[in-house]
C-alpha positions as CSV (number, residue, x, y, z in Angstrom):
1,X,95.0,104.2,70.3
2,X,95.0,103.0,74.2
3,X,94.7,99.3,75.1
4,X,96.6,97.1,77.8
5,X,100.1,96.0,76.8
6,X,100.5,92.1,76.9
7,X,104.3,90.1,76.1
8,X,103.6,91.1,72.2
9,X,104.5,95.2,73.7
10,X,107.2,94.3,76.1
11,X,110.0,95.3,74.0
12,X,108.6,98.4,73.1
13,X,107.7,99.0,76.6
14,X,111.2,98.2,77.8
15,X,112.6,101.0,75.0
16,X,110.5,103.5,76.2
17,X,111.5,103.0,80.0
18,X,114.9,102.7,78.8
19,X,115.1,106.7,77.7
20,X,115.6,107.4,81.4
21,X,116.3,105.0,83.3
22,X,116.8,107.1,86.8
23,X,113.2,108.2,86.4
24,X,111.9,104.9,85.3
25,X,113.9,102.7,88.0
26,X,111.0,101.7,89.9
27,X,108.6,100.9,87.2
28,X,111.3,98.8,85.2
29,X,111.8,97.1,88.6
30,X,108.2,96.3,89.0
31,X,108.1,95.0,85.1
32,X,111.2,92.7,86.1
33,X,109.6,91.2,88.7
34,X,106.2,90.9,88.7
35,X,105.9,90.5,84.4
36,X,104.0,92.5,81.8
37,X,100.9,89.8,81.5
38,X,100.7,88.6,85.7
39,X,97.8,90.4,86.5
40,X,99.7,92.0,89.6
41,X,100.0,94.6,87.8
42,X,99.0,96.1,84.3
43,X,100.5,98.1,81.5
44,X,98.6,100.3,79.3
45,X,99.7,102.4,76.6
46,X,99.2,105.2,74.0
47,X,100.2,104.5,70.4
48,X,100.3,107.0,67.5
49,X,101.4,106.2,64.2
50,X,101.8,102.3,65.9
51,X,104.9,103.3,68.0
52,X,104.5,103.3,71.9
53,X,104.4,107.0,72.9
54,X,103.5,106.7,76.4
55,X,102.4,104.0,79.0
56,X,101.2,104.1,82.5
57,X,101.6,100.7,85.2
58,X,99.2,100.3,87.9
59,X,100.2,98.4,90.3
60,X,98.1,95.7,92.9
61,X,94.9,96.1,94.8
62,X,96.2,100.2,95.6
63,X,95.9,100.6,91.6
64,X,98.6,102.8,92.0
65,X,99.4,104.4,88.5
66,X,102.7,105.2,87.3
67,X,103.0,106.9,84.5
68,X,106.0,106.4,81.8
69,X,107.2,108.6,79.2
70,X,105.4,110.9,76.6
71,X,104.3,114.5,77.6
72,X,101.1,115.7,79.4
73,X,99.1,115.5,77.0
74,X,99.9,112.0,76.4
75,X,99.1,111.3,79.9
76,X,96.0,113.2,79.7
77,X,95.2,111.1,77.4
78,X,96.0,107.5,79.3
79,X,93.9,109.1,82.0
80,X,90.8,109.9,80.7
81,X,91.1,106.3,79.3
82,X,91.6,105.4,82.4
83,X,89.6,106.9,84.4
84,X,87.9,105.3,87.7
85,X,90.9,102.6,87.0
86,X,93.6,104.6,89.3
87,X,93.2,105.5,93.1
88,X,97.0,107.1,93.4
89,X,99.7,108.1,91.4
90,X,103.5,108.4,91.9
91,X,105.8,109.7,89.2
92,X,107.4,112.6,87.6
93,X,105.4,115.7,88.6
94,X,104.2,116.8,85.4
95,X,103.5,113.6,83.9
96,X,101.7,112.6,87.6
97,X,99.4,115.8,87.9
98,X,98.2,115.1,83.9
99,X,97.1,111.7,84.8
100,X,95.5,112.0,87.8
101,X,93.7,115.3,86.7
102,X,92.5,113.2,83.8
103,X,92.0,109.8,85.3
104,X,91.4,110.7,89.1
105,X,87.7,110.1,90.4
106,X,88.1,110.5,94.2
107,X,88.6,113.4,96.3
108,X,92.9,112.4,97.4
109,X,93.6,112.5,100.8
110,X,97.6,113.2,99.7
111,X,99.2,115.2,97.6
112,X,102.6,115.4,98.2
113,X,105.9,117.1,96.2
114,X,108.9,114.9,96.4
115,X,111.8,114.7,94.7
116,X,113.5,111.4,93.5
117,X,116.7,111.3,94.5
118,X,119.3,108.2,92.9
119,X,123.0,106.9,93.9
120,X,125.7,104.6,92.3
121,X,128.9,103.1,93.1
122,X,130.8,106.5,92.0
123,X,128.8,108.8,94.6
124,X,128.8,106.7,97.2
125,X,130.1,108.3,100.6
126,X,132.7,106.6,103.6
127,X,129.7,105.2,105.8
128,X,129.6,102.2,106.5
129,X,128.3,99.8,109.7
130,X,129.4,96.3,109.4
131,X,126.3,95.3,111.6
132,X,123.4,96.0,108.9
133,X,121.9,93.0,108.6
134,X,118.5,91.5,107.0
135,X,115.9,91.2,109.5
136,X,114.3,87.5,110.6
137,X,110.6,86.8,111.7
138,X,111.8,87.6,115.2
139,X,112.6,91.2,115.0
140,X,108.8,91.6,113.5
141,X,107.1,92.7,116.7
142,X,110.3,95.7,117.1
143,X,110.1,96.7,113.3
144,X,106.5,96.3,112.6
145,X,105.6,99.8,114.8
146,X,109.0,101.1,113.5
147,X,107.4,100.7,110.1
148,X,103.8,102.1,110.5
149,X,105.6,104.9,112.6
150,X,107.0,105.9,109.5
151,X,104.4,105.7,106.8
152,X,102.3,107.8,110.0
153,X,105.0,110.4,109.5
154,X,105.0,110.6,106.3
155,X,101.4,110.4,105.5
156,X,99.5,111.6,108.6
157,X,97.4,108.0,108.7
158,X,98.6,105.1,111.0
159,X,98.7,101.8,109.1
160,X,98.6,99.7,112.2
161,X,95.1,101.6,113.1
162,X,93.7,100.9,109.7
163,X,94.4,97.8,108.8
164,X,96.2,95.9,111.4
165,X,96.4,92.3,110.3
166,X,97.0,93.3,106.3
167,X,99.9,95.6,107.4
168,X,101.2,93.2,109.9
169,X,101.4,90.2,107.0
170,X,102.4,92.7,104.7
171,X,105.4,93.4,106.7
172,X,106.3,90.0,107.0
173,X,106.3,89.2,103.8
174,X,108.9,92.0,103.2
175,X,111.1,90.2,106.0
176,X,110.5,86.6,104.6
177,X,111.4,87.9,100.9
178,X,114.6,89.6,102.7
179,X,114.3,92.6,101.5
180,X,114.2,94.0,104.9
181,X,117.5,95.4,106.8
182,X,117.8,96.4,110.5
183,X,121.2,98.2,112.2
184,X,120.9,97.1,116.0
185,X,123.1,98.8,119.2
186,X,122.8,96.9,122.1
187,X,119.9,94.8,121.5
188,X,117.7,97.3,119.8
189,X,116.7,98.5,116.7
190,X,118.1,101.7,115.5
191,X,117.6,102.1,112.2
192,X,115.7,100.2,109.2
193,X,115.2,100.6,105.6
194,X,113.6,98.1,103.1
195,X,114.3,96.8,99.7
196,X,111.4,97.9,97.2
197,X,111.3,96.3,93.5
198,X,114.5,95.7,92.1
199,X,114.9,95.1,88.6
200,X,117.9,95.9,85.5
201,X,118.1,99.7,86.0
202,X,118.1,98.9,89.7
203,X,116.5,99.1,93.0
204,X,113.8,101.6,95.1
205,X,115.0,102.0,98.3
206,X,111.9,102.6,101.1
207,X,110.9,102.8,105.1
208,X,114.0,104.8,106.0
209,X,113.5,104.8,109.8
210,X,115.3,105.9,112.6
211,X,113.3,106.2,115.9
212,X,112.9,109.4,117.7
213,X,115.3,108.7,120.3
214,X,117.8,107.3,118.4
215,X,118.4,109.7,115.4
216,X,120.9,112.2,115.6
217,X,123.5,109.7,116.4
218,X,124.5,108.7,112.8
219,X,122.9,105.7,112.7
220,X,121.0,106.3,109.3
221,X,124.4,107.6,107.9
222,X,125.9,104.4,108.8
223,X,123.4,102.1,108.2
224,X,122.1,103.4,104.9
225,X,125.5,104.0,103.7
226,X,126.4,100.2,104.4
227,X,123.3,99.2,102.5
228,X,124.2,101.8,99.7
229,X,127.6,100.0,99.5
230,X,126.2,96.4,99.7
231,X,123.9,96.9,97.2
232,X,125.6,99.0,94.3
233,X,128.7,96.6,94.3
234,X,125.6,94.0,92.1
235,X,123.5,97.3,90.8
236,X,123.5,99.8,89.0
237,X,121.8,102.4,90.7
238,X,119.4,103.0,94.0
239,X,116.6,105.7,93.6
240,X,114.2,106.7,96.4
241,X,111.6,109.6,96.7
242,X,111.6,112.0,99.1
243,X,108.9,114.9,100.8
244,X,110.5,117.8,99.5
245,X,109.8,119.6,102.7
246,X,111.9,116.7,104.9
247,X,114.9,118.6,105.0
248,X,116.7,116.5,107.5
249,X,115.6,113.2,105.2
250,X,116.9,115.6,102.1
251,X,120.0,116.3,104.2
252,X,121.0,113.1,105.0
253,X,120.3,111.9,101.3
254,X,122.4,114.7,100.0
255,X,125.5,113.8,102.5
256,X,125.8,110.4,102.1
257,X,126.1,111.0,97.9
258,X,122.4,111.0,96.5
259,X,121.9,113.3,93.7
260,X,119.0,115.0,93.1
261,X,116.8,114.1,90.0
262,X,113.4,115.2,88.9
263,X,110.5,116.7,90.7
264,X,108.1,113.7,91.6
265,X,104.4,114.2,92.9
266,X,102.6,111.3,95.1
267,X,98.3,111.2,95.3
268,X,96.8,108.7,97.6
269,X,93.2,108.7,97.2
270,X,92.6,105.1,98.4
C-alpha cells in the first residue's frame, strides 16, 4: 500500500532514514526542518505487511523527489504511484533511476552521475582561514552572480537569465537565514559556499564557488576547511554531491578529508 505519510508515520519514517544516515543526511535534514505534515514538502511511502519499506520526499514547488530506502523495485513502485507528481530526482543512483523511470513524465534536461561525498570531525584536514564569515544583505549584488555562475557551471542553464527576480530573493533568503559564508582578500569575494538543510544526522553543504580568477590560490581549501571545522565541532557529519566528472571539485573534496560514499544520480526535468 502507498499513501502520504502524516505525524502518525514519523517514527517509522525516522527508522527507516536512520539505516544510513550518510545517504539519508539531506532528507533527514529536510524532515527536521521543514516537518512531515507542512505542506513544503511531502512524504509518501510503501508499506508491506504494515511496516514502512520505502518512502520518497518531494520537496517545494521543483517537486524534487528523493527517494529513501527499500530496493528498486520498491521505488518502482512509489513511482508509478507517483507518477506526473515528480519533476527531478536526487538520491542514490539505483534507487534515483527506479523512480524517475517509473514516475518521470517529462523529457529531463539533466541527468547527471555524482557521488555523495561526507566529512566529520575525525577526517577533517589542517585548513583553516580565520576570515570565513556569514554573508550580510550587502555582499548580495558580489555573491548573487557568484551563485548563478555556479549553478550555470554545473548545469549548463543560467539562473539569473531564467528567472531573475525568484533567484535574486531566493538568494537573499539564504543570506538573511545565514546560512550563507563568504572568504574575502582585499575587499573581494573569493570563495562562497552555502548551508543547505541541516538537521540530526547533519548538514548538506552547497554553491561551492571560487571565481575563475581566484581559484588555484587555496582559497576553497581554506575557506571550506574553516567552514568544515566550524561546523562539525556542533554536527555530526557534512555530506555534499558532486559531478563525478569535476575532478578538480572531487580533488579538492578528497584533500581536505571527504570520503567518498555512494554513487548518487540528479534529473532535472523542470
Amino acid at each position: 500500500m502507498i499513501s502520504r505519510l502524516s505525524r502518525a508515520d514519523e517514527g517509522e519514517l525516522r527508522a527507516l532514514l536512520a539505516t544510513d544516515p550518510v545517504t539519508y543526511c539531506f532528507p533527514c535534514a529536510i524532515l527536521d526542518e521543514r516537518g512531515i505534515g507542512s505542506g513544503q514538502v511531502l512524504f509518501h511511502g510503501l508499506r508491506q505487511g504494515g511496516a514502512l519499506k520505502a518512502a520518497v520526499a518531494i520537496i517545494g514547488k521543483a517537486r524534487l523527489a528523493v527517494p529513501i530506502g527499500g530496493e528498486k523495485k520498491e521505488q518502482q513502485e512509489l513511482g508509478k504511484a507517483l507518477r506526473g507528481q515528480i519533476r527531478g530526482v536526487i538520491g542514490r543512483r539505483d534507487l534515483a533511476d527506479s523512480l524517475w523511470e517509473a514516475g518521470g513524465t517529462e523529457e529531463p534536461w539533466l541527468v547527471h552521475a555524482h557521488r555523495l561525498y561526507r566529512i566529520t570531525a575525525e577526517d577533517m584536514g589542517p585548513w583553516t582561514a580565520p576570515g570565513l564569515r556569514l554573508a550580510t544583505a550587502s555582499d548580495l549584488p558580489e555573491v548573487l552572480p557568484y551563485a548563478a555562475a555556479m549553478q550555470e557551471e554545473e548545469t549548463g542553464r543560467d539562473p539569473l537569465a531564467e528567472d531573475p527576480a525568484g533567484y535574486r530573493d531566493r538568494t537573499a533568503a539564504r543570506i538573511d537565514a545565514g546560512r550563507l559564508y563568504v572568504l574575502e582578500e582585499d575587499g573581494e569575494v573569493v570563495f562562497q559556499v552555502a548551508m543547505g538543510a541541516v538537521g540530526s544526522f547533519g548538514a548538506q553543504l552547497e554553491g561551492v564557488y571560487t571565481p575563475p580568477i581566484f581559484r588555484g590560490l587555496g582559497y576553497a581549501s581554506q575557506g571550506l576547511g574553516q567552514l568544515c571545522r566550524t561546523q562539525l565541532s556542533r554536527l555530526p557529519r557534512l555530506t555534499l554531491t558532486v559531478n563525478e566528472a569535476n575532478r578538480e571539485a572531487v580533488a579538492l573534496y578528497r584533500k581536505l578529508g571527504f570520503v567518498q560514499g555512494a554513487a548518487f544520480r540528479m534529473i532535472r526535468a523542470d
